[in-house]
FITORTI-204076 format. One record per residue (C-alpha): y, x, z. Coordinates in steps of 0.2 Angstrom, whole numbers, plus 5000, padded with zeros to 4 digits. Layout:
BEGIN
@Y: Y	X: X	Z: Z
...
END
This chain:
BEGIN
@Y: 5547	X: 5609	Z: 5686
@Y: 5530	X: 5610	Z: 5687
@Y: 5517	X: 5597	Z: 5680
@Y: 5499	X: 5592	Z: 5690
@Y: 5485	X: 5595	Z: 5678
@Y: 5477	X: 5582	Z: 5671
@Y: 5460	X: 5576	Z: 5679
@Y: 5444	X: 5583	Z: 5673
@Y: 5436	X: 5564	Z: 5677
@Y: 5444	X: 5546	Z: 5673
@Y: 5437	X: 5534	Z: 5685
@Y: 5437	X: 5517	Z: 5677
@Y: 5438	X: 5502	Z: 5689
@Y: 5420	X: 5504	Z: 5697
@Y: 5415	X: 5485	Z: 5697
@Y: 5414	X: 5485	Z: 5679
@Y: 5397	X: 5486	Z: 5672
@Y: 5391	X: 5502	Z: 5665
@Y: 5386	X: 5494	Z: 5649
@Y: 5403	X: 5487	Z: 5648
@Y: 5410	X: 5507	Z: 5649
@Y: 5396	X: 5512	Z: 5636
@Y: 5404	X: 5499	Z: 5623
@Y: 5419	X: 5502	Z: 5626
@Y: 5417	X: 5522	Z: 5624
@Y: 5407	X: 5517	Z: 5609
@Y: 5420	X: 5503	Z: 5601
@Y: 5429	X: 5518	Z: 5602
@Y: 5421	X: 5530	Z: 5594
@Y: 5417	X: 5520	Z: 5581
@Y: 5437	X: 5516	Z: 5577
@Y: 5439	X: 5535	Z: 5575
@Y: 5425	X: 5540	Z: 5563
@Y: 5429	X: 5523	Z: 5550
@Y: 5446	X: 5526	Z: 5550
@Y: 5443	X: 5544	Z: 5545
@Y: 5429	X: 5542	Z: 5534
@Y: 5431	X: 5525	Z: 5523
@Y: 5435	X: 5534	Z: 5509
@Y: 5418	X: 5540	Z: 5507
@Y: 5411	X: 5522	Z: 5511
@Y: 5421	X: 5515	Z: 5496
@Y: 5414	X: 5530	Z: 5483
@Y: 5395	X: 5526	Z: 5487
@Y: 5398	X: 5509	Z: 5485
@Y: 5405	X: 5508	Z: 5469
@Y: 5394	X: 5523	Z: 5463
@Y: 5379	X: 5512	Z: 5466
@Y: 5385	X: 5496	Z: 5458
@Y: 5391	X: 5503	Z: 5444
@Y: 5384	X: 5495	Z: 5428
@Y: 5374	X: 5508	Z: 5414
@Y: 5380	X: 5498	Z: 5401
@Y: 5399	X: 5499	Z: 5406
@Y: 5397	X: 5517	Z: 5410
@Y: 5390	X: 5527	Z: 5399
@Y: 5387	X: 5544	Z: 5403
@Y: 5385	X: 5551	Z: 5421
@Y: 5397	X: 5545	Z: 5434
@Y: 5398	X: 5557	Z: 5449
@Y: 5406	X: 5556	Z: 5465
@Y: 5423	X: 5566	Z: 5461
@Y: 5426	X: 5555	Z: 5445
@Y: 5425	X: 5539	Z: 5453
@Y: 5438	X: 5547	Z: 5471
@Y: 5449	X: 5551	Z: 5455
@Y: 5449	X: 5537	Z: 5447
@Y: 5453	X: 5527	Z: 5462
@Y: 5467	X: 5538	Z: 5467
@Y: 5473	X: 5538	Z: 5448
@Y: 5474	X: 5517	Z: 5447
@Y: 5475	X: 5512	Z: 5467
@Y: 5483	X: 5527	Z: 5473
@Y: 5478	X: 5535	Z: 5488
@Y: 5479	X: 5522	Z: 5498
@Y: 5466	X: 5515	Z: 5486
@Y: 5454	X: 5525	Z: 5496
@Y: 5455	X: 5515	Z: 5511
@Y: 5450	X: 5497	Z: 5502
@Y: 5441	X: 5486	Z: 5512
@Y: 5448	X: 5496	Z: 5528
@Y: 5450	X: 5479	Z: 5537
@Y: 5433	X: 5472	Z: 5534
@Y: 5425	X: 5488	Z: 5541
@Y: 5433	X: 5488	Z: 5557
@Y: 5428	X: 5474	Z: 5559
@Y: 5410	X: 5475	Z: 5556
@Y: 5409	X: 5494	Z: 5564
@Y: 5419	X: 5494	Z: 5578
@Y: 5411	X: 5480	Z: 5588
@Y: 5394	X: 5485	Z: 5579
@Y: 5395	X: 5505	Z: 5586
@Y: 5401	X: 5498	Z: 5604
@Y: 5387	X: 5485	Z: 5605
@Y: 5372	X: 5499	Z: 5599
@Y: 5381	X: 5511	Z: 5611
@Y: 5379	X: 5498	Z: 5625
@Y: 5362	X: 5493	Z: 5619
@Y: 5355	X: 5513	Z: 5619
@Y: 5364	X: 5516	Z: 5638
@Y: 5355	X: 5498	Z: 5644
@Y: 5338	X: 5504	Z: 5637
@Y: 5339	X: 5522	Z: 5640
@Y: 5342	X: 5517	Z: 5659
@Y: 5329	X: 5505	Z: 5659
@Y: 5315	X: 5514	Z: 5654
@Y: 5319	X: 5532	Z: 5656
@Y: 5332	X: 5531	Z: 5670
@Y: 5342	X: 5548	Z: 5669
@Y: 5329	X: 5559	Z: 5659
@Y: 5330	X: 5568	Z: 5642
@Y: 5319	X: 5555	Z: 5630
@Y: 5306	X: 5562	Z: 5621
@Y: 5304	X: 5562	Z: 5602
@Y: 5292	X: 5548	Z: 5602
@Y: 5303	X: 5537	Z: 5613
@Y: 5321	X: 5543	Z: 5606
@Y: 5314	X: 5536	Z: 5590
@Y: 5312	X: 5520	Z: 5600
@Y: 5326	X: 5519	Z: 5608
@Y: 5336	X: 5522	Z: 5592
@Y: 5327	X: 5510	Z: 5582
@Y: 5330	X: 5497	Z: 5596
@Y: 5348	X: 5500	Z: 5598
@Y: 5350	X: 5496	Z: 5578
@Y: 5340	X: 5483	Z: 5577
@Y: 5351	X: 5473	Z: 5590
@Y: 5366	X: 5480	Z: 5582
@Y: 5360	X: 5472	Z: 5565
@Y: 5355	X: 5457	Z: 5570
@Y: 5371	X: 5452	Z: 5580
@Y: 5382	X: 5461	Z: 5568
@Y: 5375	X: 5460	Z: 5547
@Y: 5389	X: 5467	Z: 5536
@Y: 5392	X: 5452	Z: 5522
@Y: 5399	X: 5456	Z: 5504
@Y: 5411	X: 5472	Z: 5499
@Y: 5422	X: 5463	Z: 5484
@Y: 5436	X: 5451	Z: 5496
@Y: 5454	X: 5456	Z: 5503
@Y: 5452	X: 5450	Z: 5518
@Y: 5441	X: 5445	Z: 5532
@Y: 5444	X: 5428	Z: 5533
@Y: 5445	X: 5425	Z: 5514
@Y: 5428	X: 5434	Z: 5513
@Y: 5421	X: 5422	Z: 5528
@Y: 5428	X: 5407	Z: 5518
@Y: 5425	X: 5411	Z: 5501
@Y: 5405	X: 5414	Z: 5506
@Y: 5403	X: 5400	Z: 5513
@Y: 5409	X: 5388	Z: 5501
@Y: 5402	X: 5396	Z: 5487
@Y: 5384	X: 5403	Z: 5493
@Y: 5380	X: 5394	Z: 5511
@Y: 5383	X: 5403	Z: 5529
@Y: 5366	X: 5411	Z: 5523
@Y: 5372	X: 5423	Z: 5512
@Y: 5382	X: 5429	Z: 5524
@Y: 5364	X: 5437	Z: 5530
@Y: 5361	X: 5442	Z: 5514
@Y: 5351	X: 5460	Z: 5514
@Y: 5347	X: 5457	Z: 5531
@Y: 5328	X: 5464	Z: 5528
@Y: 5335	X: 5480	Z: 5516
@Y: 5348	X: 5483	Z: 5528
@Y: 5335	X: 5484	Z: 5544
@Y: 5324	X: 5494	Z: 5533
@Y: 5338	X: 5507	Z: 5530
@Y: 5347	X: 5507	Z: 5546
@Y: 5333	X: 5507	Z: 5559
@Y: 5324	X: 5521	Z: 5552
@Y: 5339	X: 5532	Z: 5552
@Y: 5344	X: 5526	Z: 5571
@Y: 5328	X: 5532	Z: 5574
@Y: 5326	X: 5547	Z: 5564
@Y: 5343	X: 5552	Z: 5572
@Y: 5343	X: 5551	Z: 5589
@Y: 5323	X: 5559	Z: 5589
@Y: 5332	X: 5574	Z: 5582
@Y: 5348	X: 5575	Z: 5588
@Y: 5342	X: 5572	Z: 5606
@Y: 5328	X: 5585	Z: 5605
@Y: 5343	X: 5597	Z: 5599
@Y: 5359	X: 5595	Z: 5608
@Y: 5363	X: 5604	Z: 5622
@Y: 5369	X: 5594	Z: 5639
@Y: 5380	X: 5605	Z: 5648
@Y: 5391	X: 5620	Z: 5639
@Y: 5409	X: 5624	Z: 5636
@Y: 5402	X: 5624	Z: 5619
@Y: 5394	X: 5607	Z: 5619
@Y: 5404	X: 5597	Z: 5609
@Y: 5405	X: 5608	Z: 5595
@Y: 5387	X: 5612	Z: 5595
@Y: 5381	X: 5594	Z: 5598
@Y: 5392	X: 5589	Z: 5582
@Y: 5384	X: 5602	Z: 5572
@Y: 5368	X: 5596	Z: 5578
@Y: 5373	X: 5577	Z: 5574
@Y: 5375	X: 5584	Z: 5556
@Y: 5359	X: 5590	Z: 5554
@Y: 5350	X: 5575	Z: 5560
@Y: 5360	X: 5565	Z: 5549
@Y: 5357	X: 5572	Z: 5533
@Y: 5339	X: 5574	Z: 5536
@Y: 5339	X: 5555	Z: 5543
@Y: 5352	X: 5550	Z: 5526
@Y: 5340	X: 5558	Z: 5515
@Y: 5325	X: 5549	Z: 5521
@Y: 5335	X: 5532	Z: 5522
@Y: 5343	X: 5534	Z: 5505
@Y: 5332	X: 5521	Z: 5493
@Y: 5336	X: 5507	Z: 5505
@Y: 5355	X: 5511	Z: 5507
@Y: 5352	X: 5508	Z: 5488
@Y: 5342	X: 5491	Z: 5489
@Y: 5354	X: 5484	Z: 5505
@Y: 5371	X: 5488	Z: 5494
@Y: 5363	X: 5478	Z: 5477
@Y: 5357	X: 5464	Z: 5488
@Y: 5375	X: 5461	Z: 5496
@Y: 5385	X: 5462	Z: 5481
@Y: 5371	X: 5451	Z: 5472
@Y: 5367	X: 5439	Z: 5483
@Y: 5354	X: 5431	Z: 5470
@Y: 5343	X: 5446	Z: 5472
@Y: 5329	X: 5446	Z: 5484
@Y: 5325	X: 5462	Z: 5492
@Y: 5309	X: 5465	Z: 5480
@Y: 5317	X: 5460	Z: 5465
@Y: 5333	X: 5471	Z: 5470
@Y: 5318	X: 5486	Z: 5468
@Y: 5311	X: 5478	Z: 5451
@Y: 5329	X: 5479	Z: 5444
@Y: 5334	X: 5497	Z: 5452
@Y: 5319	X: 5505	Z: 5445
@Y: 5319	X: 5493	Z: 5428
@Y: 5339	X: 5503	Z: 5426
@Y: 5340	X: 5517	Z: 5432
@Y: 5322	X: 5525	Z: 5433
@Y: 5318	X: 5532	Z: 5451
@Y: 5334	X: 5543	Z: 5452
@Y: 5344	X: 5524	Z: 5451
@Y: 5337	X: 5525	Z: 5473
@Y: 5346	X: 5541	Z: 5475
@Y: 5364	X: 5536	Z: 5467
@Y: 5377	X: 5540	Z: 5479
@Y: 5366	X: 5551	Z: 5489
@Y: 5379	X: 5565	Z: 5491
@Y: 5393	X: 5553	Z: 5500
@Y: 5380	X: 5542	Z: 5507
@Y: 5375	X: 5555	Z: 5517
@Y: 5392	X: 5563	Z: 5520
@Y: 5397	X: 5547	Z: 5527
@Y: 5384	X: 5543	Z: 5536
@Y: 5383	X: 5561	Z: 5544
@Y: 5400	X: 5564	Z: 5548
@Y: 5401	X: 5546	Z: 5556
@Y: 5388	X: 5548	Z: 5567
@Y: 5388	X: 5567	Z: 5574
@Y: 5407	X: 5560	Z: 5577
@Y: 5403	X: 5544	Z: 5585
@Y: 5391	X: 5553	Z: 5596
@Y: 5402	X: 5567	Z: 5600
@Y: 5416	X: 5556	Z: 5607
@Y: 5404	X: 5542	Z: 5616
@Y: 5395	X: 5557	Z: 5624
@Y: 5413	X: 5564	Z: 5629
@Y: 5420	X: 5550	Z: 5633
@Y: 5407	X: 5546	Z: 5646
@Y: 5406	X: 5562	Z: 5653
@Y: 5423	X: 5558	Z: 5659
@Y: 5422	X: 5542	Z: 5667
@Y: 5406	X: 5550	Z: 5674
@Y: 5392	X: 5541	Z: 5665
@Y: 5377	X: 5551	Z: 5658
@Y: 5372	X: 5547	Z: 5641
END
């Protein structure tokens, strides 16, 4: 018995609206690389709230992923799981959405230019940010997060390191697509593999650049009494200017790996319903 291949093209229900396809390929894409890569989430955040006082001595990355494994076992690593698909999933589909409806607009079906990639990238976080802000790290659940917040600190807090978080996230958009669109390559057997490894380079140069802010957002969340200019005051007063670089290294793995994946399965993913990205 023979079997019909499968088609090269999905054709999707035409009257639904092509920003509707772009979040959805998005949503997506965003499920797969938080799933994968939450592990790496949970180290940089509790590398860069741990206390100097409690921990003497330097603490690195492969310390704390042991010592979680040692006392949470390895599901450990996949804390706070919930809350981040949550805040990711609709948050990627809705940037992803945003980026189609702006590229489209304004450039239509041409390659951007670095100069208007940063734009766009910057623009498509910015929306994201502001209908999606992550709240606090420290709950079991969503809803007891929501709750818990709310009564104790005002549906305010709940924005808390909104300015820290724009100031780390809509650079890196930016920084990222400039390079990755000036990079990748559109049409190639090779194109997904390449256009990853490209989506890694443009992250780490974009994480590095973005690093100080991660730092500053991640202290004003899980301190909600911290404005974002005394959050710097207190960083620098601790740590010295190294204390903005702490959890660099899975910072930027994260961040890199998330994002040449996200792209790499939006851009393939509308490829086959036959939208151009």
């Amino acid at each position: 018995m023979k079997f019909a291949p499968l088609p090269s093209k999905i054709y999707p229900n035409p009257q639904v609206h092509p920003a509707i396809k772009a979040f959805m390929c998005g949503s997506l894409s965003g499920t797969c690389s938080t799933l994968l890569f939450q592990p790496l989430d949970l180290v940089k955040t509790r590398l860069q709230t741990l206390q100097t006082g409690v921990h003497s001595g330097r603490v690195g990355m492969v310390s704390v992923l042991l010592s979680v494994v040692r006392t949470e076992r390895l599901l450990g690593l996949w804390k706070g799981v919930s809350p981040s698909f949550v805040r990711t999933i609709p948050g990627v589909g809705i940037y992803f959405s945003t980026y189609y409806s702006l590229k489209q607009h304004f450039l239509q079906d041409r390659r951007p230019g670095a100069a208007e990639a940063v734009l766009l990238g910057g623009g498509a976080r910015t929306v994201d940010v502001f209908v999606f802000q992550c709240g606090r790290y420290s709950y079991g659940s969503v809803i007891g997060a929501l709750r818990s917040v709310c009564q104790t600190e005002g549906p305010a807090a709940l924005f808390s390191g909104l300015m820290a978080t724009l100031l780390r996230d809509v650079p890196f958009s930016g920084i990222y697509v400039m390079f990755y669109s000036q990079t990748k390559i559109s049409t190639s057997p090779v194109a997904p593999v390449a256009n990853f490894s490209c989506g890694v380079l443009a992250g780490v140069l974009a994480s590095l650049i973005t690093q100080p802010a991660d730092v500053v957002k991640t202290h004003v969340q899980v301190n909600p009494q911290l404005q974002t200019a005394e959050a710097i005051r207190y960083i620098y007063m601790e740590y010295g200017l190294q204390g903005f670089f702490r959890g660099a290294v899975p910072r930027s793995l994260r961040r890199t790996m998330m994002a040449a994946m996200a792209w790499t399965v939006y851009e393939q993913m509308m490829a086959r319903i036959g939208l151009k990205s």
